[in-house]
matplotlib code that plots the C-alpha trace (Angstrom):
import matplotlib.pyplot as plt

x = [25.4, 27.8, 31.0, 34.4, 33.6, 37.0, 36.9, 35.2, 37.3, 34.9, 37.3, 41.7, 42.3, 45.5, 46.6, 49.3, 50.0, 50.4, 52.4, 55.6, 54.9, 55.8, 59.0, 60.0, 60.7, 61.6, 64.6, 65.0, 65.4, 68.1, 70.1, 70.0, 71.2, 73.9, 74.9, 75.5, 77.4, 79.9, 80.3, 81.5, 83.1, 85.3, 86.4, 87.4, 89.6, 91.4, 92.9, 93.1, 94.2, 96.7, 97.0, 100.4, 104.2, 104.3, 105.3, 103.5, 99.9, 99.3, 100.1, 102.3, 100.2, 101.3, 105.0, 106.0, 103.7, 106.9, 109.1, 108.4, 107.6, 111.6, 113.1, 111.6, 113.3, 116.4, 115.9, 115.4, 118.4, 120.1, 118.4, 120.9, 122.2, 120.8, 121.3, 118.8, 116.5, 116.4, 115.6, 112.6, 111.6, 111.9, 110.0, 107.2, 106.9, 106.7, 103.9, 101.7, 102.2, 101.0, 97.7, 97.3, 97.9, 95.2, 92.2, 92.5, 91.4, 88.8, 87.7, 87.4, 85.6, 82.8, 82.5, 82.0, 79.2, 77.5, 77.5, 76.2, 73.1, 72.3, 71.9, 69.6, 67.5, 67.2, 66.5, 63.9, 62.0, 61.9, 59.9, 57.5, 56.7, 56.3, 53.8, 52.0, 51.3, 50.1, 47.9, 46.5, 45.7, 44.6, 42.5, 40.9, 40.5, 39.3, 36.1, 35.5, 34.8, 38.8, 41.1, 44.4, 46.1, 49.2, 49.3, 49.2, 52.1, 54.4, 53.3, 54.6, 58.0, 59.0, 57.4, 59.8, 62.4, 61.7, 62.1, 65.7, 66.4, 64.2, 61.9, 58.6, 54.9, 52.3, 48.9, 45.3, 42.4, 38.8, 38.3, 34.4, 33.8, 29.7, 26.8, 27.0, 30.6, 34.1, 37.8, 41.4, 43.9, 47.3, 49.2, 53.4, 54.8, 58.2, 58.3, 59.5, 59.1, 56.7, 53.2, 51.7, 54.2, 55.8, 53.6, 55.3, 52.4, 48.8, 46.8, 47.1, 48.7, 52.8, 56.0, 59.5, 62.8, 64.9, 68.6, 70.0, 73.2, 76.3]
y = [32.5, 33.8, 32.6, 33.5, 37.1, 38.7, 40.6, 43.9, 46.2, 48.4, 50.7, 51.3, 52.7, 53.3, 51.2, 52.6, 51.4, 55.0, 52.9, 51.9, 55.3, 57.0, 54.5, 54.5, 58.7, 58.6, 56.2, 58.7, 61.6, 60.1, 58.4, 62.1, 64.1, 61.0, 61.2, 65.6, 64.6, 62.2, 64.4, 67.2, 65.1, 63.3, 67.3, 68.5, 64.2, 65.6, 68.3, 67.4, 64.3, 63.8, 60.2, 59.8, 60.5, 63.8, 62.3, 63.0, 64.2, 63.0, 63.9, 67.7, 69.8, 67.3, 66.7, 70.8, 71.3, 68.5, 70.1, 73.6, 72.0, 70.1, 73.3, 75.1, 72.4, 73.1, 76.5, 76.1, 74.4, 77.6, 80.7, 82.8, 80.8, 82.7, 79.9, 78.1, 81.4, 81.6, 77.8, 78.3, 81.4, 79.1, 76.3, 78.5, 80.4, 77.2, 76.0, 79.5, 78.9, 75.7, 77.1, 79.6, 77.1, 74.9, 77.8, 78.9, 75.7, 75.2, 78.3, 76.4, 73.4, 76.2, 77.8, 74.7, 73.6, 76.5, 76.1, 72.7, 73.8, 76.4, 74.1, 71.8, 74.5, 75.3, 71.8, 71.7, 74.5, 73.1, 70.0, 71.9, 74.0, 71.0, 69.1, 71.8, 72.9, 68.2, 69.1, 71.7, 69.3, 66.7, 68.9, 69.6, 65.9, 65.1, 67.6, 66.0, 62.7, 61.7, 59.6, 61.4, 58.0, 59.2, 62.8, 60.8, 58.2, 61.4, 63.1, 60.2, 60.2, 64.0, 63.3, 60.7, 62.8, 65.4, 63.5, 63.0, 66.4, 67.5, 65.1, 65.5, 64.8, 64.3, 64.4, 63.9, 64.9, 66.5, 69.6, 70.9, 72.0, 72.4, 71.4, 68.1, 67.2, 66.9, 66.6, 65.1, 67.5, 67.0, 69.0, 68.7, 70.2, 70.0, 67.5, 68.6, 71.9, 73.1, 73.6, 74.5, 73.2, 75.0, 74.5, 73.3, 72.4, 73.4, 71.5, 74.6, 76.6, 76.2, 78.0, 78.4, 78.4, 81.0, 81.0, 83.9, 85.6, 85.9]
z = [-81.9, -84.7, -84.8, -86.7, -87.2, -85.5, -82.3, -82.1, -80.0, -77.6, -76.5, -75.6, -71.9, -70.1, -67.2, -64.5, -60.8, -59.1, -56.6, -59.0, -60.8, -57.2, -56.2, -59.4, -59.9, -56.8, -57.1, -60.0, -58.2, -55.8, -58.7, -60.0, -57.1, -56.0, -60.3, -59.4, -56.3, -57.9, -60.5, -58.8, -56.1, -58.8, -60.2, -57.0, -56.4, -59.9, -58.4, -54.3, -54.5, -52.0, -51.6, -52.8, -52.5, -53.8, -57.6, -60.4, -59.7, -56.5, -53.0, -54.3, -50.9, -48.7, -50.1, -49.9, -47.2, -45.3, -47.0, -45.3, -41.9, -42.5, -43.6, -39.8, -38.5, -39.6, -39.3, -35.3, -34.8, -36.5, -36.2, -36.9, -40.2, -43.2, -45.7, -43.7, -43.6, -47.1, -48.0, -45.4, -47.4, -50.6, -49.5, -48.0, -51.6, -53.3, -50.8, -51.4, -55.4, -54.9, -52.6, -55.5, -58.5, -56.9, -55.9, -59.3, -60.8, -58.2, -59.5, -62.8, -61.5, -59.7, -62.6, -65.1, -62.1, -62.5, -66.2, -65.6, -63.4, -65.4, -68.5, -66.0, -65.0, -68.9, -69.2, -66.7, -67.6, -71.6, -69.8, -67.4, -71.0, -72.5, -69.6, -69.3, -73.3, -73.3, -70.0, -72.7, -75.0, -72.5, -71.1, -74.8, -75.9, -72.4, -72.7, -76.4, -74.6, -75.6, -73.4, -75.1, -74.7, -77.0, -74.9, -71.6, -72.5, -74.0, -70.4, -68.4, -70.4, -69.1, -65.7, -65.2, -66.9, -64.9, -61.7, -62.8, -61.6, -58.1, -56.0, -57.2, -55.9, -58.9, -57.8, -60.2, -59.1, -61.1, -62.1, -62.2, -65.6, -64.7, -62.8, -64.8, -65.8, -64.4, -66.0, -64.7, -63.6, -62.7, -60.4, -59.3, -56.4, -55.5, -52.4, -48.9, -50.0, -47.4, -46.4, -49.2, -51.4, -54.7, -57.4, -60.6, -62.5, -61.6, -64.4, -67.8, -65.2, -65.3, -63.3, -64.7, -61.9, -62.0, -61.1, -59.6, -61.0, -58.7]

ax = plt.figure().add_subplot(projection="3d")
ax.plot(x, y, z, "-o")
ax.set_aspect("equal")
plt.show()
């Protein structure tokens, strides 16, 4: 029996619990979509926020939309009286400047969102480029006898990245090379997406999304 020689290292593998992988990007894509949501919810509060007295920033729809409905008033009492006519006239053309004031920056906060998914769809094509040229090379080491350990952890990192921005289902299976060997492939498909779903990644094979122009 020899003793104190050092430890002799037979080989490195990769360990991964396909359970926490699948909660994990999962939880991802929900923080994602609720992370959209707020965002735009919390443009649209800027400008619509009505919870107030009509001072300031807050609450101007509601305080000259009163103001119009107090000035009908009035003008029912005396329908004949054209002082009252005009301040109704008044009021209602401060109410429809107000309406147009307020669509156009709506139309600024559609516009920026558009901006913003566009950059994520040029974000998410980048990382389906990018999984499938490392399935390339994962593919290359694997028929060399090579686990790719390097490959497979800098695959993981955009998998999860991607799940950031659509619910995803990642799936490994083998892939018959010959009569006498086999080699992993991974597929994505978007989830819910149907039966079959959209392919994303099909092992080299890879799609880009396209967003249509208004």
């Amino acid at each position: 029996l020899d003793i104190g020689y050092g430890v002799l290292g037979d080989s490195v593998s990769q360990l991964r619990d396909p359970y926490l992988d699948i909660r994990y990007r999962d939880e991802q894509s929900s923080v994602g979509a609720f992370e959209a949501r707020l965002k735009g919810l919390q443009q649209l509060s800027s400008i619509l926020d009505e919870v107030g007295q009509g001072k300031g920033e807050f609450g101007i729809i509601e305080a000259q939309f009163n103001d119009f409905l107090q000035q009908l008033q009035q003008l029912n009492k005396r329908p004949n009286d054209e002082t009252y006519d005009t301040t109704v006239r008044s009021s209602a053309e401060s109410l429809v400047d107000l309406f147009h004031s307020y669509s156009e920056a709506l139309t600024k906060v559609k516009d920026n969102q558009l901006k913003d998914l566009q950059g994520d769809v040029k974000t998410v094509n980048t990382i389906l480029t990018k999984i499938r040229d490392l399935n390339v090379q994962i593919r290359d080491s694997g028929i060399y006898k090579d686990k790719a350990l390097e490959l497979r952890d800098q695959r993981n990192v955009l998998i999860d990245e991607l799940s950031k921005y659509m619910k995803i289902d990642v799936r490994y299976s083998m892939e018959k090379m010959d009569d006498f060997s086999e080699i992993e492939k991974l597929t994505i498909t978007l989830a819910d997406s149907g039966t079959p779903p959209i392919e994303l990644i099909n092992g080299i094979y890879g799609t880009q999304l396209t967003m249509p122009v208004e």
